[in-house]
C-alpha positions, 0 to 999 in steps of 0.5 A: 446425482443432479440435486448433488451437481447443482449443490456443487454448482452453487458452491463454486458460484459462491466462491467464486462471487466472493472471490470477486467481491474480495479483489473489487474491494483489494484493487479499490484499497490499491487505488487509494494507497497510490493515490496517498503516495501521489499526494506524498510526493508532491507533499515534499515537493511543496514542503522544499519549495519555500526553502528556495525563496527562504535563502534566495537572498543573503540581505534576508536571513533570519535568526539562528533559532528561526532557521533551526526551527524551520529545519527540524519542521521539514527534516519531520515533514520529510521523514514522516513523508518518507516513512508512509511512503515507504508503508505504502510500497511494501504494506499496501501497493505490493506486500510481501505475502506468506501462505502459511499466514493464512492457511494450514493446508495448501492445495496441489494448484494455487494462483500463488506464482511461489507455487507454480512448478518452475524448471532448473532455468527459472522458468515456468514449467508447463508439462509439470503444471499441467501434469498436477492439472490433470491429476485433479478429477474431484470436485472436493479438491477443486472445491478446496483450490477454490476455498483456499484462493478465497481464503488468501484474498481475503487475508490479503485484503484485511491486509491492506485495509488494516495496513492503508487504515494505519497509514492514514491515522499517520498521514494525519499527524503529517498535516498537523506538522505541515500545517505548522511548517506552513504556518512558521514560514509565513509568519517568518515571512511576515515578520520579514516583510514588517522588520523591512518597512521599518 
């Protein structure tokens, strides 16, 4: 009896480690996505600046070509931005999670707020919740919430890792285009700091 209490000791321990492991790596995964969707926001913030100096004054217009130019690079560098933050907000930072995803059998309880009882006045039910609580007196099925709890942060975290990696790979075409954007404006500008001396 006591060789079997420490076997299920052990077990629970170990989910319960792996459990933390999982949501360690989900809350650092977390901090890069709202950081990338910092430096988004002040990317288009950068990129609409210049615009202002662009077209300040009437004297210093440029060609046609130039001026469509410089606009399909911005129009690309802000759907770009729009399009990661975007992925960001609903891959990453705040996904729409499905149990049925990652899981066949889904236990009594779950720290999924879906499957807490809730009342005909939208709000938790605790003597429902307490009611399954209680009903619970084996090991395997606390065994099994703990299982199942693992098993949906872990679907969450390869979620997210997967999701913030294809984010990145897309925040590097970005860079290439706001390089390029950069680089146009000062060559324009340049162009118009010469044409001005002669």
């Amino acid at each position: 009896m006591e060789r079997e209490e420490k076997i299920y000791s052990a077990k629970i321990e170990m989910l319960k480690d792996a459990l933390k492991e999982a949501q360690s790596t989900i809350a650092k995964q977390d901090v890069k996505a709202r950081f990338l969707l910092a430096i988004n926001l002040a990317i288009i913030a950068i990129s609409l600046f210049p615009l202002k100096f662009l077209y300040a004054d009437s004297c210093h217009s440029f060609p046609f070509w130039l001026n469509s130019l410089i606009f399909i690079e911005i129009s690309i560098v802000i759907i770009l931005n729009l399009v990661i933050i975007y992925k960001l907000i609903s891959n990453v930072i705040n996904p729409i999670i499905n149990p049925k995803n990652f899981v066949k059998k889904i236990p009594k309880l779950s720290y999924l707020t879906v499957y807490f009882p809730i009342s005909n006045e939208g709000c938790y039910d605790f003597e429902k919740y307490k009611e399954i609580l209680d009903s619970i007196n084996g090991e395997e099925e606390i065994l099994n919430i703990y299982t199942y709890e693992l098993l949906k942060v872990s679907y969450i975290r390869e979620g997210k890792i997967k999701n913030l990696n294809k984010i990145v790979n897309l925040f590097r075409y970005l860079l290439i285009f706001l390089f390029v954007y950069f680089l146009t404006l000062i060559l324009s500008f340049v162009s118009l700091y010469v044409s001005d001396l002669f």
